[in-house]
C-alpha positions, 0 to 999 in steps of 0.5 A: 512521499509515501512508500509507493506501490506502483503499476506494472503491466502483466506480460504473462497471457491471459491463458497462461496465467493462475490468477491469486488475488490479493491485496498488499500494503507497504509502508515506511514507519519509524522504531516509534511507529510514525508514518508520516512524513517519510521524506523527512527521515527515510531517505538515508536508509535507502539501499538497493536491498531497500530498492528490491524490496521495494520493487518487489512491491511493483508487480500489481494489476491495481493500486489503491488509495486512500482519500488523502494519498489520492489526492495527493497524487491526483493533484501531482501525477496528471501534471507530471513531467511528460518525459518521465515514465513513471508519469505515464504509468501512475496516470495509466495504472488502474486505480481504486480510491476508497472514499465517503467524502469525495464526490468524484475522482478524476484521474485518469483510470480511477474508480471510487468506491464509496459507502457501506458495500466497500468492503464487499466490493473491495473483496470481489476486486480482489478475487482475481486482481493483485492490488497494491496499497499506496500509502494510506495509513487510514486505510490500512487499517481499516483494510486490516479490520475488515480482514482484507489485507493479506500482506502488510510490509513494514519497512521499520527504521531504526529512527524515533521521529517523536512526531507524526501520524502514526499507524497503530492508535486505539481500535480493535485487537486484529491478530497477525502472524510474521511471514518473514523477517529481513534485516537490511545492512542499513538496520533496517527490518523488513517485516512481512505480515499476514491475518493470523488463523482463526484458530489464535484469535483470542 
């Protein structure tokens, strides 16, 4: 399952809070840059450094998918065990879908957002909402093109996969610049990305 970024009610109020929109994206991906399948090959290198790195990923006012990881999703979490709270927090969290294929999206407190205006909408959501990317490689991409995604966290495992999506292919050059770089006892390397200034585009 992808790295998923979940939902967590602000206890902050309203009139207290500085609101810093966002957007963020965390992924599992392999030394060979695959992101597909991560519960083929993640799961040995899960540790609580992972764990908090991870959960530091939680504190969003929304998530967003893209077409294959919503549905995905939307096909598993509305069926969910009852008893779980995860259950009851993924079918309650605002939810974006970016889409040009689906018609409609069903899961509770989801909107789809579609067409050329995409990324214009997405930029106005983000004025004042933190949004979490769930997966979605295709998006993150795209995210990255459009000069949306302010954060992207790579959780790199020291693991060729040799096979599978992977999350860079051929597209346009998008500058970045490393925010921060942890190196779990795991060997795993939790890098922290971010556009790069105008000024070191080339």
């Amino acid at each position: 399952m992808a790295l998923a970024v979940l939902h967590r009610a602000n206890t902050v109020p309203a009139e207290q809070e500085i609101r810093m929109g966002e957007i963020k994206a965390g992924l599992f991906v392999s030394l060979d840059g695959v992101t597909e399948a991560p519960e083929t090959w993640h799961f040995p290198y899960f540790d609580d450094e992972m764990g908090a790195a991870v959960g530091a990923l939680m504190a969003t006012d929304a998530t967003l998918f893209g077409r294959v990881t919503y549905t995905e999703m939307a096909e598993y979490w509305p069926n969910a065990d009852p008893a779980d709270p995860t259950t009851a927090m993924m079918n309650g969290a605002r939810k974006y879908v970016v889409s040009n294929t689906l018609t409609s999206a069903d899961w509770e407190n989801t909107t789809l957002i579609r067409g050329d205006a995409a990324a214009e909408e997405l930029a106005k959501l983000k004025q004042d909402s933190r949004i979490g990317v769930t997966g979605s490689v295709t998006l993150v991409r795209w995210l990255l093109e459009q000069r949306l995604l302010d954060e992207l966290h790579l959780l790199v495992h020291p693991i060729v996969v040799g096979h599978g999506k992977r999350l860079f292919q051929d597209g346009p050059t998008v500058p970045l610049k490393l925010v921060s770089s942890t190196a779990f006892a795991s060997g795993v390397l939790h890098l922290v990305y971010a556009a790069a200034d105008e000024s070191t585009e080339g």
